[in-house]
Backbone atoms as SQL, in Angstrom:
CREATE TABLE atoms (id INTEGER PRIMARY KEY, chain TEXT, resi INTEGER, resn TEXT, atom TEXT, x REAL, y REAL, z REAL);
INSERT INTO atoms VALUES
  (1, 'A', 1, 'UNK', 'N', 56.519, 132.171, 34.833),
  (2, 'A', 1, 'UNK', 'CA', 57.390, 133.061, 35.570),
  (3, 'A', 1, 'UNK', 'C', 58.111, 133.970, 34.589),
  (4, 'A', 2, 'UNK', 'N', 57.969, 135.589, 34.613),
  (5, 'A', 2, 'UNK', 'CA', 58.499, 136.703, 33.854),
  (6, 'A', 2, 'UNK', 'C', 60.159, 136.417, 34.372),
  (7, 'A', 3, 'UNK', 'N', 60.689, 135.989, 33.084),
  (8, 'A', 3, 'UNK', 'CA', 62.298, 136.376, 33.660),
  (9, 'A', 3, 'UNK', 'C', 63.006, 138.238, 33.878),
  (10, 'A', 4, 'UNK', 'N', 64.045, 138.255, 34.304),
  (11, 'A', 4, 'UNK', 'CA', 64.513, 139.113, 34.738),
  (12, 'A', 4, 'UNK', 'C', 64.030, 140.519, 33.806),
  (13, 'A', 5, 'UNK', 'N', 64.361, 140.552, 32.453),
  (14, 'A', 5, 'UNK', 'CA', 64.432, 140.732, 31.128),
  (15, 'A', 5, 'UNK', 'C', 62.894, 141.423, 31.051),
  (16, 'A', 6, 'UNK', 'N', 61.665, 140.982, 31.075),
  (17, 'A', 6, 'UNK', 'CA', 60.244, 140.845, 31.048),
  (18, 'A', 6, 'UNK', 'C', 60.028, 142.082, 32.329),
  (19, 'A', 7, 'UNK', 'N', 60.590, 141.778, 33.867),
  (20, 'A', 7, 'UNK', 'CA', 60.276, 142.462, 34.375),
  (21, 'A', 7, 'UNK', 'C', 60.666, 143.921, 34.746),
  (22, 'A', 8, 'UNK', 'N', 61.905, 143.297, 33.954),
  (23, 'A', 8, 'UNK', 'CA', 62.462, 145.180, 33.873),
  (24, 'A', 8, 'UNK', 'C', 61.939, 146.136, 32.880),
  (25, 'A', 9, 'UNK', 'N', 61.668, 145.270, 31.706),
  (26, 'A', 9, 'UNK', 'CA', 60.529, 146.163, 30.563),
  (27, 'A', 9, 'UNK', 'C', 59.153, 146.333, 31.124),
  (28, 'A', 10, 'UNK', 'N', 58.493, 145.615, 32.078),
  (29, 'A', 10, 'UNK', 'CA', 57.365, 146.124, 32.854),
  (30, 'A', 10, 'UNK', 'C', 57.512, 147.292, 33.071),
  (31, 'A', 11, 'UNK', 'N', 58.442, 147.374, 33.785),
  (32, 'A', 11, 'UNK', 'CA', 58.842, 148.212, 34.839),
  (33, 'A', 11, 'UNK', 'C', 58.996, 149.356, 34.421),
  (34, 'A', 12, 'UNK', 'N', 60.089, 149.169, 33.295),
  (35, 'A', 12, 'UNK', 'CA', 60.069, 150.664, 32.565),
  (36, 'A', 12, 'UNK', 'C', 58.985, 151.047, 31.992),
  (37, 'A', 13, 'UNK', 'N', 58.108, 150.454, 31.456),
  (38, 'A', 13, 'UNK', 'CA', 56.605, 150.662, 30.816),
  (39, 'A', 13, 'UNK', 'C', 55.981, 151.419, 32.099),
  (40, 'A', 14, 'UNK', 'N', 55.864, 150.883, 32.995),
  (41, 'A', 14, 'UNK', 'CA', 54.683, 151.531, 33.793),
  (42, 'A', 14, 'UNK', 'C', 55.654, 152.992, 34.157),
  (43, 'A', 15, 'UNK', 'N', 56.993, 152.829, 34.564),
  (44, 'A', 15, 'UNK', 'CA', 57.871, 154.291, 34.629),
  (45, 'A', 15, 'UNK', 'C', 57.415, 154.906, 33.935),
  (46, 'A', 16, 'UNK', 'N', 57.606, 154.625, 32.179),
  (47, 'A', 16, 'UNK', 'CA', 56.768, 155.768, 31.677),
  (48, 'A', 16, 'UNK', 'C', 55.483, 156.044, 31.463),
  (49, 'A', 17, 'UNK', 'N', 54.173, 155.570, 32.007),
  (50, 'A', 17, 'UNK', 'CA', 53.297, 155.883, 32.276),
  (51, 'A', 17, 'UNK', 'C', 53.304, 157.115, 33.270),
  (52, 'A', 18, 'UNK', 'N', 53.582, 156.663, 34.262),
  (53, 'A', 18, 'UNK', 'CA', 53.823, 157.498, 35.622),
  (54, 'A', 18, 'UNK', 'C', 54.222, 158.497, 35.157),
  (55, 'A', 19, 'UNK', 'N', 55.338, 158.678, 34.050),
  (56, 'A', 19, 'UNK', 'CA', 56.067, 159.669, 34.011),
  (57, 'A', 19, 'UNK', 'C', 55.244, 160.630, 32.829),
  (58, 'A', 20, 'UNK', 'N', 54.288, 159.876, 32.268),
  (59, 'A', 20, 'UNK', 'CA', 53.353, 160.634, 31.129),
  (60, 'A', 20, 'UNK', 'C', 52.360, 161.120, 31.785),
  (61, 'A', 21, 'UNK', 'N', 51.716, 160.741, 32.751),
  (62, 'A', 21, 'UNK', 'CA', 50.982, 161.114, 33.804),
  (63, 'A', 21, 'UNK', 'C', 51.842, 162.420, 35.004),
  (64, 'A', 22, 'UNK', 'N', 52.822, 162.488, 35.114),
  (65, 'A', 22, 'UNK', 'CA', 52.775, 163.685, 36.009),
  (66, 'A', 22, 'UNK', 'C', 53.287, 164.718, 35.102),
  (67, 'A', 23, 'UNK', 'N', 53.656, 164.467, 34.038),
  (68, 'A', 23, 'UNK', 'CA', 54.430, 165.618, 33.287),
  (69, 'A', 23, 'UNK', 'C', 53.043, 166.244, 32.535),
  (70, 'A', 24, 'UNK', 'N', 51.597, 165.707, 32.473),
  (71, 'A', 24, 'UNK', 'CA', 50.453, 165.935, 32.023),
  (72, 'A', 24, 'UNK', 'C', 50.229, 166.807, 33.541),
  (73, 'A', 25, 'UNK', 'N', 50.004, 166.748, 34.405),
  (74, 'A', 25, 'UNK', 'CA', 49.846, 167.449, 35.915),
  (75, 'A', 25, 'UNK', 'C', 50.684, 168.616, 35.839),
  (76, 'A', 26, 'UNK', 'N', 51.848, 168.251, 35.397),
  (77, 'A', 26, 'UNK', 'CA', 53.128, 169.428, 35.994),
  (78, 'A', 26, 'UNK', 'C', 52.637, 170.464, 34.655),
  (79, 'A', 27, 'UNK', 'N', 52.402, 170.292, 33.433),
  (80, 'A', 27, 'UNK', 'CA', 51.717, 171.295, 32.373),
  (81, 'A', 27, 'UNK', 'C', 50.578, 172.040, 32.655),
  (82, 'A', 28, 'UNK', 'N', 49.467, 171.186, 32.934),
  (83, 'A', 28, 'UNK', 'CA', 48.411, 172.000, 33.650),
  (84, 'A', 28, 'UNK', 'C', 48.559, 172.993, 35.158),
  (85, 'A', 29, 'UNK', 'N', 49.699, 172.816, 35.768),
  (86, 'A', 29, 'UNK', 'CA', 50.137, 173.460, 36.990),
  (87, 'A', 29, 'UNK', 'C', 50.654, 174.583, 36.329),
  (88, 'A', 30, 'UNK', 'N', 51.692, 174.597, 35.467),
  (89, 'A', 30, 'UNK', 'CA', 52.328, 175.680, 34.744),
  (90, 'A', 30, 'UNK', 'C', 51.730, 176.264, 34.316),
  (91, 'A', 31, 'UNK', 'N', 50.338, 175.938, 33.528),
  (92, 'A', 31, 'UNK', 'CA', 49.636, 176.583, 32.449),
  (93, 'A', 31, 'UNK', 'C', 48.725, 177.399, 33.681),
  (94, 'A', 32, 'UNK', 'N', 48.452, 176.987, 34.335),
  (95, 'A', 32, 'UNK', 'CA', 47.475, 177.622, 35.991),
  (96, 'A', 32, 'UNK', 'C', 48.423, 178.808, 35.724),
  (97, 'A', 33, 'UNK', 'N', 49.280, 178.488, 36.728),
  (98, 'A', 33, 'UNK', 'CA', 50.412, 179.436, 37.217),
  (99, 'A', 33, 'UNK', 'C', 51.521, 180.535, 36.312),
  (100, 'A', 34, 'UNK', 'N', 50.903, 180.473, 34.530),
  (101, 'A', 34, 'UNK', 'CA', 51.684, 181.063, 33.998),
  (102, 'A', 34, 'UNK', 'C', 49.970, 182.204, 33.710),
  (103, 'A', 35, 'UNK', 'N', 49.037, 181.133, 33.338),
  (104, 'A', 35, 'UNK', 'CA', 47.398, 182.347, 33.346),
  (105, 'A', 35, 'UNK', 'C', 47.275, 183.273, 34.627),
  (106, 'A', 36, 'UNK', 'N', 47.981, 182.808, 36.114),
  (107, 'A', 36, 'UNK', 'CA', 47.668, 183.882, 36.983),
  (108, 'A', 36, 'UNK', 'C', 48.632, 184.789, 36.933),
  (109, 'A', 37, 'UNK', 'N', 50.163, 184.705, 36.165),
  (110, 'A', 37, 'UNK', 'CA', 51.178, 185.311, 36.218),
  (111, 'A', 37, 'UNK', 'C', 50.838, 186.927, 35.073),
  (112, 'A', 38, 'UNK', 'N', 49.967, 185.731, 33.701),
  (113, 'A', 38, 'UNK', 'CA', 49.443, 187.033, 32.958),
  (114, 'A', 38, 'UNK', 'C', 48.338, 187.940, 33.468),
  (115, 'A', 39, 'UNK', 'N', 47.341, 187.569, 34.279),
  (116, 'A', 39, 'UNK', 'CA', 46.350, 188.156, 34.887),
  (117, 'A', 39, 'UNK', 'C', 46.735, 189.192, 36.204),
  (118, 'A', 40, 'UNK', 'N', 47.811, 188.844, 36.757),
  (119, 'A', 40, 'UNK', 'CA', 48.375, 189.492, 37.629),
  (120, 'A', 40, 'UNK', 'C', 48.968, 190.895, 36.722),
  (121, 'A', 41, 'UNK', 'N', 49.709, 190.666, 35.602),
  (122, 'A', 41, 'UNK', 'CA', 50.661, 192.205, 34.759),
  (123, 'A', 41, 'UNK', 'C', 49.066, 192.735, 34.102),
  (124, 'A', 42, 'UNK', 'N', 48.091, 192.004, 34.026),
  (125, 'A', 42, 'UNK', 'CA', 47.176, 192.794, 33.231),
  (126, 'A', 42, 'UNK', 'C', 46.168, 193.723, 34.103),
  (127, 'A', 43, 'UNK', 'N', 46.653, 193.347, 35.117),
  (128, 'A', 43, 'UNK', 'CA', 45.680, 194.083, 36.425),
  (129, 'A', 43, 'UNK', 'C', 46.727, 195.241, 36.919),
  (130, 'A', 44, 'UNK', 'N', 47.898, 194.927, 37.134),
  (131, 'A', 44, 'UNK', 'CA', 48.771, 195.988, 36.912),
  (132, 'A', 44, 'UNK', 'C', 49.108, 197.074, 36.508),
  (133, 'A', 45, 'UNK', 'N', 48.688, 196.576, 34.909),
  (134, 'A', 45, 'UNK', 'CA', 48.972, 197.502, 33.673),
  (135, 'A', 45, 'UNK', 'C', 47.686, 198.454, 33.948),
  (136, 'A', 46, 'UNK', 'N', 45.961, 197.926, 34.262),
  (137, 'A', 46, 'UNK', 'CA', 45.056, 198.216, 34.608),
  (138, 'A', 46, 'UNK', 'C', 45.129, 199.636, 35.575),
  (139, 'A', 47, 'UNK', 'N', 45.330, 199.286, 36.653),
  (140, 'A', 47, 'UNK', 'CA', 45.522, 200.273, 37.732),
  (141, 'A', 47, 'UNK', 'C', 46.569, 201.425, 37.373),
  (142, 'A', 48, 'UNK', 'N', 47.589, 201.324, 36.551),
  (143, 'A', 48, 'UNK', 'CA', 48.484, 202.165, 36.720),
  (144, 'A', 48, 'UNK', 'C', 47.953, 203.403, 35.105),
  (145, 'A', 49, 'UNK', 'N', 47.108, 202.285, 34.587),
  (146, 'A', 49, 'UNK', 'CA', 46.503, 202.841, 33.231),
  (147, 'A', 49, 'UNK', 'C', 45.682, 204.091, 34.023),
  (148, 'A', 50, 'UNK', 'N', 44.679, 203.402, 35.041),
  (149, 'A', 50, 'UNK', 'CA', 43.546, 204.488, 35.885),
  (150, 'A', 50, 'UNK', 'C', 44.513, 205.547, 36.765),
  (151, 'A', 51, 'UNK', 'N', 45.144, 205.253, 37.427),
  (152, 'A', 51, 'UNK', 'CA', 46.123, 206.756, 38.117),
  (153, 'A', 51, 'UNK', 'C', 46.887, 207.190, 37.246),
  (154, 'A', 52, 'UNK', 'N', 46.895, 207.044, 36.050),
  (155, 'A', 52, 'UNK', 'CA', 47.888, 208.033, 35.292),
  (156, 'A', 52, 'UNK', 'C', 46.260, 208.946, 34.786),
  (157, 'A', 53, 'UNK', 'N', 45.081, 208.492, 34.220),
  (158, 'A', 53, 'UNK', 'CA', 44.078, 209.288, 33.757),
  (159, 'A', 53, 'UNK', 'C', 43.503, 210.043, 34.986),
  (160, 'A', 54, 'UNK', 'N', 43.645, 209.548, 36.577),
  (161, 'A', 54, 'UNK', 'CA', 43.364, 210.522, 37.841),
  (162, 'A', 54, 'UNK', 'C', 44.068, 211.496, 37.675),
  (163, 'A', 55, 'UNK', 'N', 45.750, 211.682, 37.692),
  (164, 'A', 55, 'UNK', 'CA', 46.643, 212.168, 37.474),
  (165, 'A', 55, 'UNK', 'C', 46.546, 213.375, 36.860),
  (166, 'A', 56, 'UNK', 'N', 46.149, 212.944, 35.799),
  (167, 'A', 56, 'UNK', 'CA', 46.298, 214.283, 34.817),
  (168, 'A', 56, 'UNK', 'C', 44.773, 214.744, 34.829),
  (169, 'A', 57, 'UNK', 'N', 43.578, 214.472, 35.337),
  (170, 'A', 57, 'UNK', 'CA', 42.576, 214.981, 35.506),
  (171, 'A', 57, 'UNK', 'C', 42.425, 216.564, 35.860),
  (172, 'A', 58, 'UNK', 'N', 41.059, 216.885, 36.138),
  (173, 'A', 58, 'UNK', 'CA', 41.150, 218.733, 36.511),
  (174, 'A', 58, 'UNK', 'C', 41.558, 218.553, 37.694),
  (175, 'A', 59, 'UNK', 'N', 42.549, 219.693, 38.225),
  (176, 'A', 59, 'UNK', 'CA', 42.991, 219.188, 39.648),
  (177, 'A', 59, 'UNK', 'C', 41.881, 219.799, 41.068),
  (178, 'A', 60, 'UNK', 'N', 41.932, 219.827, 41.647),
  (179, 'A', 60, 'UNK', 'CA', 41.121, 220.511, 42.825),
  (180, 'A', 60, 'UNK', 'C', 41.250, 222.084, 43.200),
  (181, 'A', 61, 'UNK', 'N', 40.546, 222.787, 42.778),
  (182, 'A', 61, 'UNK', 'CA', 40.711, 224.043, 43.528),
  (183, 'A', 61, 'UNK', 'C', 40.758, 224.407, 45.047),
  (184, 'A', 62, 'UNK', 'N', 41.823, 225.073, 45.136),
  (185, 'A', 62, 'UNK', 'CA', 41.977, 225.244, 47.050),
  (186, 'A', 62, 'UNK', 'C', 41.619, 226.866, 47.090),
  (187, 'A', 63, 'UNK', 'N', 41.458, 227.624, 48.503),
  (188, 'A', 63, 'UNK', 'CA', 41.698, 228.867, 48.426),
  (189, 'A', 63, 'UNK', 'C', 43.052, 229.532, 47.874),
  (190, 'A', 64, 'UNK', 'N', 42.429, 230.902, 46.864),
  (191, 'A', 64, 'UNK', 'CA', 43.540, 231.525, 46.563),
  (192, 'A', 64, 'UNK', 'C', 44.822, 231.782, 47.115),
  (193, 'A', 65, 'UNK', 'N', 46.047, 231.542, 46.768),
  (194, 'A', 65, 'UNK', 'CA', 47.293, 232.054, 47.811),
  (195, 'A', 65, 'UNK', 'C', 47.547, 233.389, 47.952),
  (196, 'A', 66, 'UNK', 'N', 47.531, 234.165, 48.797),
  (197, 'A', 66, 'UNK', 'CA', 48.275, 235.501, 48.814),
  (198, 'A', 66, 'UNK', 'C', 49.006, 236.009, 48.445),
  (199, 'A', 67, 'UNK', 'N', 49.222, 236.556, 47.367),
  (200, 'A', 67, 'UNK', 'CA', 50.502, 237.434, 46.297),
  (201, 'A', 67, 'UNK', 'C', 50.699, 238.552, 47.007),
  (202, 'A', 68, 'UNK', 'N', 51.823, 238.903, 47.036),
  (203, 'A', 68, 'UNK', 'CA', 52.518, 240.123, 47.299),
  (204, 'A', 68, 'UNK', 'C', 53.689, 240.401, 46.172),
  (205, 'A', 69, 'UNK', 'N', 53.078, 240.565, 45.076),
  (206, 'A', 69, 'UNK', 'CA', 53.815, 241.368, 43.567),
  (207, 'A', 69, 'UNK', 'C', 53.753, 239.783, 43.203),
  (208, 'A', 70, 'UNK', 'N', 55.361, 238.893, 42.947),
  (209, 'A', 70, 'UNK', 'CA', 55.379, 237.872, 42.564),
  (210, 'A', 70, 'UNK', 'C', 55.875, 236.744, 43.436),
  (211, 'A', 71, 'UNK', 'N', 55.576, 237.119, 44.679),
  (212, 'A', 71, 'UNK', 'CA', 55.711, 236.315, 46.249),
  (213, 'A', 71, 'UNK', 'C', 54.663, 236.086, 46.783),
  (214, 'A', 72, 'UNK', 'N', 54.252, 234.645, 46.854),
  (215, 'A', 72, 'UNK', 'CA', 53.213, 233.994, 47.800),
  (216, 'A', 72, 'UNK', 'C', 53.885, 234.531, 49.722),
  (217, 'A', 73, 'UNK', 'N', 52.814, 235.209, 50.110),
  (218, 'A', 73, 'UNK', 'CA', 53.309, 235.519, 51.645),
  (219, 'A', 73, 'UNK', 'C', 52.056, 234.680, 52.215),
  (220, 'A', 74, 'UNK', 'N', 52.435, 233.590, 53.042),
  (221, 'A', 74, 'UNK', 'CA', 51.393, 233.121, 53.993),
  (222, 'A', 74, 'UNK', 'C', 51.753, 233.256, 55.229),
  (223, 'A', 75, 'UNK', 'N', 50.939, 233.455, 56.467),
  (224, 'A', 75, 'UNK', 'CA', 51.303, 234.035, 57.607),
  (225, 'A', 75, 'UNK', 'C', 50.859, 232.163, 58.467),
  (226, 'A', 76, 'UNK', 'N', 51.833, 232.289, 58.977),
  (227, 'A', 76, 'UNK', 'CA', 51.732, 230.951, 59.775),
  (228, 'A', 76, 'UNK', 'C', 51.313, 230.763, 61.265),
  (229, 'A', 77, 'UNK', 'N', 51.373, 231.962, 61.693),
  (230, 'A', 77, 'UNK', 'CA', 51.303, 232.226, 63.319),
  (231, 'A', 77, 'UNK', 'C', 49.700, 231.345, 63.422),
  (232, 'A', 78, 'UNK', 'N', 48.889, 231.356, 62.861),
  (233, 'A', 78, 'UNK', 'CA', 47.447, 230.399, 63.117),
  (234, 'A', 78, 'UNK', 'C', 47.404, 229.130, 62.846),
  (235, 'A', 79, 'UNK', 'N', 48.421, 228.705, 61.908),
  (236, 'A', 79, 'UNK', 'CA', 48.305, 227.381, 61.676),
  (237, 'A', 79, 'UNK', 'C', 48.238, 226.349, 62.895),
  (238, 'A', 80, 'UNK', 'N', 47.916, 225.184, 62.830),
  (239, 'A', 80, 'UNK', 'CA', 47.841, 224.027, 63.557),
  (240, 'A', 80, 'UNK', 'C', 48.912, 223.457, 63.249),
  (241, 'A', 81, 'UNK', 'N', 49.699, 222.852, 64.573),
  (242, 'A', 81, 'UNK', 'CA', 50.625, 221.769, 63.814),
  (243, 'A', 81, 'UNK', 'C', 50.280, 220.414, 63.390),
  (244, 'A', 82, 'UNK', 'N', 51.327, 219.844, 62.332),
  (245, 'A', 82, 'UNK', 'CA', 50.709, 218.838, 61.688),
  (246, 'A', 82, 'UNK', 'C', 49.823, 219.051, 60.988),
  (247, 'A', 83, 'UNK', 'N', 48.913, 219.558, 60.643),
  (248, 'A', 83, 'UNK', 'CA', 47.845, 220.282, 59.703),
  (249, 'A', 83, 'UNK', 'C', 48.129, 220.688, 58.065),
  (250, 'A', 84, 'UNK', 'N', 48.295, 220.631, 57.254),
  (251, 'A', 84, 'UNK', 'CA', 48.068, 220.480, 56.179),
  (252, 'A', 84, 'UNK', 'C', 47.348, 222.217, 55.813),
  (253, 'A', 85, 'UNK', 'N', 47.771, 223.160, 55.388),
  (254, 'A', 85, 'UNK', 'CA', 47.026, 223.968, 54.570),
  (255, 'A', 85, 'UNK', 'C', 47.122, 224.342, 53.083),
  (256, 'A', 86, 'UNK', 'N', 46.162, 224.261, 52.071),
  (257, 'A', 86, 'UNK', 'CA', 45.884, 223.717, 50.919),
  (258, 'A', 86, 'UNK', 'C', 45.400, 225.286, 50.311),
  (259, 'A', 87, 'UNK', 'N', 46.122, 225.735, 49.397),
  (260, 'A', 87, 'UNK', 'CA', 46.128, 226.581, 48.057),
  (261, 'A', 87, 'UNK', 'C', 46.638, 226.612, 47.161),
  (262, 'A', 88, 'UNK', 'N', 45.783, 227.460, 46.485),
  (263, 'A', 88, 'UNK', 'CA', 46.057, 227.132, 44.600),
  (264, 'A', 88, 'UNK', 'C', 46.454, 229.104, 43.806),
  (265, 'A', 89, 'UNK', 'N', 48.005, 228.569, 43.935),
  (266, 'A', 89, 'UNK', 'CA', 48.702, 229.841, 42.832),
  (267, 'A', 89, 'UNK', 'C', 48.244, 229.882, 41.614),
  (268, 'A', 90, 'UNK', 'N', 47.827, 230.696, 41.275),
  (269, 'A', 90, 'UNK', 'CA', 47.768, 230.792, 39.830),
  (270, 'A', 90, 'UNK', 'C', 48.751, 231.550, 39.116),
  (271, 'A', 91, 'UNK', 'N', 49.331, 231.119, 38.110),
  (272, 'A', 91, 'UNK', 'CA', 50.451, 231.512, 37.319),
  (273, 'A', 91, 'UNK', 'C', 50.280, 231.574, 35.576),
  (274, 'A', 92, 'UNK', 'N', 49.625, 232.367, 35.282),
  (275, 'A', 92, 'UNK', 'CA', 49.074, 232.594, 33.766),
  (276, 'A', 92, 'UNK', 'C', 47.731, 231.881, 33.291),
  (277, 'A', 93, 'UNK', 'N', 47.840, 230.987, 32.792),
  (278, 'A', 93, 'UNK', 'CA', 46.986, 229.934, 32.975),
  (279, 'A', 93, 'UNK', 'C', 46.586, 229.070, 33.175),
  (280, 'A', 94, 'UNK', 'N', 47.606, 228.895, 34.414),
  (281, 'A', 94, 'UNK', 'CA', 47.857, 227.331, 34.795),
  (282, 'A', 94, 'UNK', 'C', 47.879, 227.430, 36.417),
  (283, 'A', 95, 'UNK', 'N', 46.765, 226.888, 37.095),
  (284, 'A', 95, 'UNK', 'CA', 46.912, 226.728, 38.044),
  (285, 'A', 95, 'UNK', 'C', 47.556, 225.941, 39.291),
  (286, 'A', 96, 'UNK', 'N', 48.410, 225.876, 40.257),
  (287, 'A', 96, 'UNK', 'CA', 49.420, 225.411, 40.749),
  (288, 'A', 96, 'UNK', 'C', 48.996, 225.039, 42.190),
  (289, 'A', 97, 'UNK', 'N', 48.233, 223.614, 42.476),
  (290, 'A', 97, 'UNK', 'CA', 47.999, 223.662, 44.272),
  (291, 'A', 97, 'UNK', 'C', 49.366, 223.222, 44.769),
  (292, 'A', 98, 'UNK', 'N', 49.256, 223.773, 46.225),
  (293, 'A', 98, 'UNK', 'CA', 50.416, 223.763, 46.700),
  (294, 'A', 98, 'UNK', 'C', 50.441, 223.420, 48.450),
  (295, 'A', 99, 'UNK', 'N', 50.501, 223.077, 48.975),
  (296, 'A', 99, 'UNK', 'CA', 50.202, 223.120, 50.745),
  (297, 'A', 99, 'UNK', 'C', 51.498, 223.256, 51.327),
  (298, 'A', 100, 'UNK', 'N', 50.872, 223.707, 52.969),
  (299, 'A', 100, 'UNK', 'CA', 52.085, 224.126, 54.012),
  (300, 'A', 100, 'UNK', 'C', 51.886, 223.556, 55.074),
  (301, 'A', 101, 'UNK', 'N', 52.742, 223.256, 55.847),
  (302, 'A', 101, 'UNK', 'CA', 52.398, 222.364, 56.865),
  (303, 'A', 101, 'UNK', 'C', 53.319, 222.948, 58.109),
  (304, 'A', 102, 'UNK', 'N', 53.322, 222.700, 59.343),
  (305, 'A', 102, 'UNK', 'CA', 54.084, 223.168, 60.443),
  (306, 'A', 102, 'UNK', 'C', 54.200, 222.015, 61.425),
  (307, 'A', 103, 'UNK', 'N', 55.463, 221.347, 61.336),
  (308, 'A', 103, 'UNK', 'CA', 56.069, 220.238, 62.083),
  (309, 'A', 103, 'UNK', 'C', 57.045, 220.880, 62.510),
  (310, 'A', 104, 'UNK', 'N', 57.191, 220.354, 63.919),
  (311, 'A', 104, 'UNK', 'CA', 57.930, 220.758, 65.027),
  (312, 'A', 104, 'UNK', 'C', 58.474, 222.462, 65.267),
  (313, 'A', 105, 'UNK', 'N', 57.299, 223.395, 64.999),
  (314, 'A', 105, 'UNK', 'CA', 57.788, 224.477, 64.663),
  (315, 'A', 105, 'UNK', 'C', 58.505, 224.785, 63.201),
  (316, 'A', 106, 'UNK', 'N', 58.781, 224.342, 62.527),
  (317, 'A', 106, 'UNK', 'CA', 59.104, 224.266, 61.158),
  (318, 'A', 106, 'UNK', 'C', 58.763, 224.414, 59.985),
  (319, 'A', 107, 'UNK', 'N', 57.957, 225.524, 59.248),
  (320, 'A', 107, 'UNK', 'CA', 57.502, 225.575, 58.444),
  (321, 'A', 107, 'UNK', 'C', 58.019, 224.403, 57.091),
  (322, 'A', 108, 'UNK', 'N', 57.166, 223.766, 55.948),
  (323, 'A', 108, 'UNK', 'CA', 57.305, 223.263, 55.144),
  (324, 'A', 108, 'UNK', 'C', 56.603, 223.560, 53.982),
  (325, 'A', 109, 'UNK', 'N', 56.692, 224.031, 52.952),
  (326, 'A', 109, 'UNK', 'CA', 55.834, 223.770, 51.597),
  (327, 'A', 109, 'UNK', 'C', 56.424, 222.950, 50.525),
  (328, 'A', 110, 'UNK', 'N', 55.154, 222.497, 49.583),
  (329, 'A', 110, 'UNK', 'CA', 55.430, 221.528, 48.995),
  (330, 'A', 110, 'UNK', 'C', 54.203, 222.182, 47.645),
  (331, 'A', 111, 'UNK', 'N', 54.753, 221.089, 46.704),
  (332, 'A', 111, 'UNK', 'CA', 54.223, 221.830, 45.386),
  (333, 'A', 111, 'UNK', 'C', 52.964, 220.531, 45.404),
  (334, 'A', 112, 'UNK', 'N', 52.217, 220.673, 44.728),
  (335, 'A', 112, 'UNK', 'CA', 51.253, 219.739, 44.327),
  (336, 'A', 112, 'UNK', 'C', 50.800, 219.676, 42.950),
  (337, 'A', 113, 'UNK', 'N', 51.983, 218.892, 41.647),
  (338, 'A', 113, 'UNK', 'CA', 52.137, 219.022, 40.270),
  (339, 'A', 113, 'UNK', 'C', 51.956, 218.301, 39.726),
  (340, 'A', 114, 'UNK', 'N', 51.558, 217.526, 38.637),
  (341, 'A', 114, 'UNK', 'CA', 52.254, 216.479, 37.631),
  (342, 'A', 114, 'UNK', 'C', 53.511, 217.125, 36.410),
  (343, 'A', 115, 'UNK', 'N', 53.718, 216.333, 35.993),
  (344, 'A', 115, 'UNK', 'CA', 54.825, 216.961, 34.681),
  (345, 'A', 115, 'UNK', 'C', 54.268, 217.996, 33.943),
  (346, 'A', 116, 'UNK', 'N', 53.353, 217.603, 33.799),
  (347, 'A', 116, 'UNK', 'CA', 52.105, 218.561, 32.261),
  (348, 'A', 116, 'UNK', 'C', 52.715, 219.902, 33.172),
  (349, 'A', 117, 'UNK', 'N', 51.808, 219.967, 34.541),
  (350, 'A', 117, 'UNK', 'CA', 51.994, 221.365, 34.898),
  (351, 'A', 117, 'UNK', 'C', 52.879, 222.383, 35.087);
């Protein structure tokens, strides 16, 4: 018969088994979960690497805008609403797309740039 003494050092023995055994589990969980944490910023870094080289790519040519001296005049009375119309100012040597749009009766334009331009 193990006296009192015997079975409490069992006891703690197999505790720390148990306890060498899940802290071996809880490392490999971390080590999982810290490899998907780096794979996640490297896919990140990935994508934002590819739309910055879209970005600054050649941009799209639209139809010419209408100059009048150094004023774009576009006539809106044909437009569609909601519709989107798409041209490209040119300004020395740098070309500038730009679109107009007509919500709720409301004319809108908007530039279509990156920084470079």
């Amino acid at each position: 018969m193990n006296t009192i003494h015997e079975q409490a050092f069992e006891g703690m023995q197999n505790a720390t088994i148990w306890q060498k055994r899940f802290s071996r589990v809880d490392t490999g969980k971390k080590q999982r979960l810290n490899n998907r944490a780096v794979a996640k910023n490297g896919l990140y870094l990935l994508l934002m690497f590819i739309l910055l080289l879209a970005a600054c790519s050649t941009p799209t040519a639209y139809p010419k805008a209408p100059v009048s001296g150094e004023d774009v005049i576009i006539g809106t009375l044909s437009f569609q609403p909601d519709t989107p119309q798409f041209l490209t100012y040119s300004s020395g040597n740098k070309n500038i797309n730009l679109f107009v749009i007509k919500i709720d009766n409301e004319v809108l334009s908007f530039l279509d740039a990156c920084l470079s331009c």
